[in-house]
N, C-alpha and C positions, 0 to 999 in steps of 0.2 A: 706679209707686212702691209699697212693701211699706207697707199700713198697718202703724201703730203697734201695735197688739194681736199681729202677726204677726211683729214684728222679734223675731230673737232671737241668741243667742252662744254659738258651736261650738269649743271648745278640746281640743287633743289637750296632755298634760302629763305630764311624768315622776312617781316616784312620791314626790317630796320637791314637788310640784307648781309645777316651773317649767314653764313654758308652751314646749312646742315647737311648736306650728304652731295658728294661729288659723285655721278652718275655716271658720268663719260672725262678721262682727261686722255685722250690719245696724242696733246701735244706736249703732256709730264712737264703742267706747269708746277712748282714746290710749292707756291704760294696756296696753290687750288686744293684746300685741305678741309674741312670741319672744323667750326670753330675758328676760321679766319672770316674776316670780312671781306664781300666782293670788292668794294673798291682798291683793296690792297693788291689786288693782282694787277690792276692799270701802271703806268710810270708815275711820276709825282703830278705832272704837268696835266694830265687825263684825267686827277681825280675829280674833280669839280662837275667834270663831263659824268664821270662813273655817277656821279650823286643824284644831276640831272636825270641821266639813263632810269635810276630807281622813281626818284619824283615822278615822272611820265609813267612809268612800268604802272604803277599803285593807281594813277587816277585815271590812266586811260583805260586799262585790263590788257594792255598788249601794247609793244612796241617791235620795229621791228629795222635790220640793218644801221646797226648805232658802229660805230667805227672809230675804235680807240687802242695804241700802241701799251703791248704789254711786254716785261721783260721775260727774255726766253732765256737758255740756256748758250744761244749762239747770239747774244743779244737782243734788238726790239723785236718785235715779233705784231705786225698790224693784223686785228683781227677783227670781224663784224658781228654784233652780238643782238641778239632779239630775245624778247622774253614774254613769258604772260603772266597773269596772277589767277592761278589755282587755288581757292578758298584762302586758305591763312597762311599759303606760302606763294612766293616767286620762282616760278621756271623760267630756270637762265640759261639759252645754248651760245654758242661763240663758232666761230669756223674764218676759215681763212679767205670765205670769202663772204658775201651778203646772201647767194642763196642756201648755200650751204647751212649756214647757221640756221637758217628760215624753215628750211626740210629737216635739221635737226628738232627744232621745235615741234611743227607739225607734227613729227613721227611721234615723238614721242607722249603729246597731244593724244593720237588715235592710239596709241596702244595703252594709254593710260585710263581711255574711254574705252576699249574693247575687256578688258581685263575686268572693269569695275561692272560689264554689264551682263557676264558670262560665270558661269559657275564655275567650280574648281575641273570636275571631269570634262567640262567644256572646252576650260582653257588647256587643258593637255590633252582633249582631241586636236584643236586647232593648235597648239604648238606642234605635235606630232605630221599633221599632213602641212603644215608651212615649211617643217624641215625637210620634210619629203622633197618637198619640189625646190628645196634650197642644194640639194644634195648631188653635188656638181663635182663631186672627188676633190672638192675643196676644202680640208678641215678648219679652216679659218672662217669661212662664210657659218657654218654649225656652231664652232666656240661663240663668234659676235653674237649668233641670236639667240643660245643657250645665255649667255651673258648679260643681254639684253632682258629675255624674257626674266631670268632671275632678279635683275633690277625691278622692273614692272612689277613685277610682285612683292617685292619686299614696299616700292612705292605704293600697292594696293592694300596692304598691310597697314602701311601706317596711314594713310586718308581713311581706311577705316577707323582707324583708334582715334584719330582726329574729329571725325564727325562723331564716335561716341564722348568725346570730351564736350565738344560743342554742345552736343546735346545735352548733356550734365551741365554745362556751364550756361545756358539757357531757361535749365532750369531752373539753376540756383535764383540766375537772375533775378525771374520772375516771383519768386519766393522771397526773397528779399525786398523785391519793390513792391509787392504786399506788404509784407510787415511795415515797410515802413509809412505805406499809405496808412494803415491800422494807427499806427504811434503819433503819425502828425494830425489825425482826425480825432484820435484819443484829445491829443496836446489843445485842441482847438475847441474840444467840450470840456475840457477844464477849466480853460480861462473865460468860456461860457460862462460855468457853472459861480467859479467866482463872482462872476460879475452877477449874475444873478442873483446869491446868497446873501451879497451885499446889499441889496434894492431890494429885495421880497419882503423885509422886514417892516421898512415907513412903507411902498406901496404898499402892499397888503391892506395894512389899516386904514391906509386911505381913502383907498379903493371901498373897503366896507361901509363905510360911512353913507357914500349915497346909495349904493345899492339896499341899506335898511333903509331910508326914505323912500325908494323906488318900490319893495316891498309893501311899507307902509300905505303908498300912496296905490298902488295896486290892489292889495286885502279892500281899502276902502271903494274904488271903482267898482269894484266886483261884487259887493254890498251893495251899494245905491245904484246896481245896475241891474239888479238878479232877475230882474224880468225885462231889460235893457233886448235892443238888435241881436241877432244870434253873430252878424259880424261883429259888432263890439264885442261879445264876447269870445269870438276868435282869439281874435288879436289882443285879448286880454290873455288870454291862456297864450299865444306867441311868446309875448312879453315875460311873464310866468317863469316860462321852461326856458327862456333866455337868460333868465334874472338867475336862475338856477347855476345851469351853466358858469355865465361867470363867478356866483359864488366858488362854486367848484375849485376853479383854477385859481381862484385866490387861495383857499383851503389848501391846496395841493402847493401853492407857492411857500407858504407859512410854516406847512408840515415838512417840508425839504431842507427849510430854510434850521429847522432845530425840528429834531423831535423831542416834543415830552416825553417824560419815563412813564413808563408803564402805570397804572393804578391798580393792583389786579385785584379779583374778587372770583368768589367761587358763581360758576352759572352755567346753564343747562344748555349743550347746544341748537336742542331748539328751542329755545328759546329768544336766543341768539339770532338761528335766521328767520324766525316771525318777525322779532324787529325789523331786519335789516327788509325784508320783503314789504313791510309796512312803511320806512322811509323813502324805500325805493323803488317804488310802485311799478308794477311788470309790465307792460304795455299789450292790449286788447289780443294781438296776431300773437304773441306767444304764450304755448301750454307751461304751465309751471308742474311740476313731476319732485313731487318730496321723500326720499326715503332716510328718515332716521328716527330708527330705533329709540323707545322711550326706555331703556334700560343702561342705557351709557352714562360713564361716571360724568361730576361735574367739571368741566374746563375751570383751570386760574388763569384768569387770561382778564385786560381791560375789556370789556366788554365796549365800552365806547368807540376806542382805537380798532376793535375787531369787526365793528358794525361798519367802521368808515371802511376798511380793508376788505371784505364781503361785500359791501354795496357798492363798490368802482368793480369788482369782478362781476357784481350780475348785472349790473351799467355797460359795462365793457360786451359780455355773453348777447344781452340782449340785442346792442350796436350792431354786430357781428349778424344779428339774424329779422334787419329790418322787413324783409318779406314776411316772416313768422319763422316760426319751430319752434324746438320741446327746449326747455330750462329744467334741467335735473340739480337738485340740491341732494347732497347725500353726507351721509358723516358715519364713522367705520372706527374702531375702536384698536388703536396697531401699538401693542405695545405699551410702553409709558405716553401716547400722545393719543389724540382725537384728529381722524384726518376726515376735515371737511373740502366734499368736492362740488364745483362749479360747472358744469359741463353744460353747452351748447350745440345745436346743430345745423351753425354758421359757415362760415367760406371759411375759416381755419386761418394757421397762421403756415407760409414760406418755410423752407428752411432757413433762407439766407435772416430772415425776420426774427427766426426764433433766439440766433444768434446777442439779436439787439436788443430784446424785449424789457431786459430790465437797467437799461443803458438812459441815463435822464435826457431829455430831448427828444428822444426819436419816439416818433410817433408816426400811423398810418393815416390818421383819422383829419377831416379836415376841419374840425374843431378840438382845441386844446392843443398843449403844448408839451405832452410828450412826460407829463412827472405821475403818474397816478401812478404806476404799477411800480416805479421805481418808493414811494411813499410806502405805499402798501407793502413793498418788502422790509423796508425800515421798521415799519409798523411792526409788523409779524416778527423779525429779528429781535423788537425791544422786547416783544412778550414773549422770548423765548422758543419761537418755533422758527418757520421755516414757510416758502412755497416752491411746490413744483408745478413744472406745465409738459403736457402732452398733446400734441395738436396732430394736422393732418390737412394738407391745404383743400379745399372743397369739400371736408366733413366733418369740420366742429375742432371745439379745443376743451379741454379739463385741467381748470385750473385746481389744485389741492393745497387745501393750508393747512399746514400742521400743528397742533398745540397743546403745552402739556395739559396733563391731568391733575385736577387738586391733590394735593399731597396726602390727605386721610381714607381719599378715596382709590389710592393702590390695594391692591389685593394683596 
């Protein structure tokens, strides 16, 4: 029999400190059960103190010789109680006196680390030679630490399942607070875009207005200047390619803002990208590389709308390869559609990028704002097709746009 000086009380408890599993009660309190609350084991008078005990337990990580009257069986019964906080539960020991409780802790402290850091054959090597040397013709010394070690394990049991929940619940987490960064950055280019849709209409045109006198008044400089400083005419051509630009992003405002429907007509696709290579001239450092075949039926497709949607992807291509490289224009005959591809030999796009691409706003580039590809898929959608993209970060991207075939021209 455990004398009295030696009996003590082993509670594992969540962290609002309801009791999950009673480890040690050698002083057979009733109260000390699963599913009660530790403070219900204190007198009435103690429990305030019991609440305190927990507040301190939680923000210290350990407390230790707390001393509070519990009722026993032969009445009060004063006992000293310490505890720690192990992950997402409280070890609570008691004992009848302040070391005791203290050594109850501790022990079961190390064997709760000895158990978790040792394999299964290890731990029933080292039970095996502990009981060895415990083996004193005493069967009571062997039941406790048979008793004991089968606690410890059923406690390493469950801190495992615990830290697999954690881990799950970790992850959830972080899965969650993505999406919902996703949906309030979604919410935040909405009311963007609103606000945008609103205004792109009067600016737009307003905006056009002097940029055709800026035009105007540049065509003329560059006439009465054409044997002018070769800086003047730098900075005429600056101006030029700036004056452009912004057309652009007003185009690109307007086009966002409504698209026209389609006007379709029958036309050859290359046809198609002669224009668009003729409006949107290739710059010096890049090879242009054409393959398409003169036997392909003709596209119904606006040819206008398809010329603006081609010439922001060989705009875009060429961006991509301001050092130089190859421009491949190619067009492939799949089915009921004509797929014309765009392919560059540029720094490519991210993954995290490719994600975005056709999201209005986001943009990489340090001019413009982020609507041409999102246009150009409008574009493509009114006349009935489609784009896809294929890229590779550090070697290029291919853009392909799909578009049906004249209808008399099915086979």
């Amino acid at each position: 029999m455990i004398e009295k000086q030696d009996q003590g009380l082993v509670l594992l408890c969540d962290l609002q400190g309801l009791i999950l599993r009673v480890l040690r009660n050698d002083l057979g309190l009733a109260k000390a059960a699963p599913g009660q609350l530790f403070f219900g084991l204190v007198e009435n008078v103690s429990r305030g103190k019991a609440m305190n005990f927990l507040t301190d337990l939680k923000s210290q990580g350990a407390v230790s010789d707390w001393e509070m009257n519990v009722p026993a069986a032969d009445g009060l019964m004063t006992l000293h109680f310490a505890g720690g906080l192990t992950g997402d539960s409280l070890l609570i020991t008691a004992g009848v006196n302040g070391q005791l409780a203290g050594r109850l802790y501790g022990d079961m402290l190390r064997i709760n680390d000895d158990m978790l850091r040792i394999n299964n054959e290890q731990t029933n090597m080292l039970r095996s030679a502990i009981k060895d040397r415990l083996e004193t013709g005493n069967p009571t010394s062997n039941s406790m630490f048979d008793e004991i070690s089968r606690l410890n394990n059923e406690l390493v049991d469950m801190q495992r399942e615990l830290a697999g929940k954690n881990a799950e619940l970790e992850k959830r987490v972080v899965e969650r607070t993505r999406e919902l960064r996703e949906t309030q950055e979604q919410l935040i280019r909405h009311e963007k875009l609103a606000v945008l849709g609103q205004m792109a209409g009067s600016v737009g045109h307003e905006l056009r207005n002097p940029l055709a006198v800026i035009n105007n008044a540049l065509y003329y400089l560059k006439m009465v200047g054409a044997n002018g400083d070769e800086k003047v005419k730098e900075y005429l051509g600056i101006i030029q390619t700036e004056t452009h630009t912004a057309e652009k992003i007003i185009t690109d405002l307007l086009d966002f803002a409504r698209i026209k429907s389609a006007e379709v007509e029958a036309v050859y696709a290359s046809e198609l990208v002669a224009r668009v290579l003729e409006r949107y001239p290739v710059p010096k450092v890049v090879r242009v590389r054409l393959e398409i075949p003169e036997n392909l039926p003709m596209l119904c497709t606006d040819p206008r709308q398809m010329e603006q949607v081609l010439g922001n992807l060989v705009t875009n291509a060429c961006q991509a390869m301001s050092a130089g490289g190859e421009l491949t224009i190619t067009a492939n005959q799949e089915q009921e559609m004509i797929a014309i591809a765009v392919q560059d030999s540029g720094v490519g796009i991210t993954p995290e990028n490719m994600k975005k691409l056709f999201e209005p706003l986001f943009t990489t580039k340090a001019k413009g704002i982020g609507l041409g590809l999102v246009v150009s898929q409008k574009l493509t959608e009114a006349n009935g097709g489609r784009i896809e993209v294929e890229s590779e970060a550090g070697k290029g991207s291919t853009f392909t746009v799909y578009l049906p075939i004249k209808a008399e021209a099915h086979p």
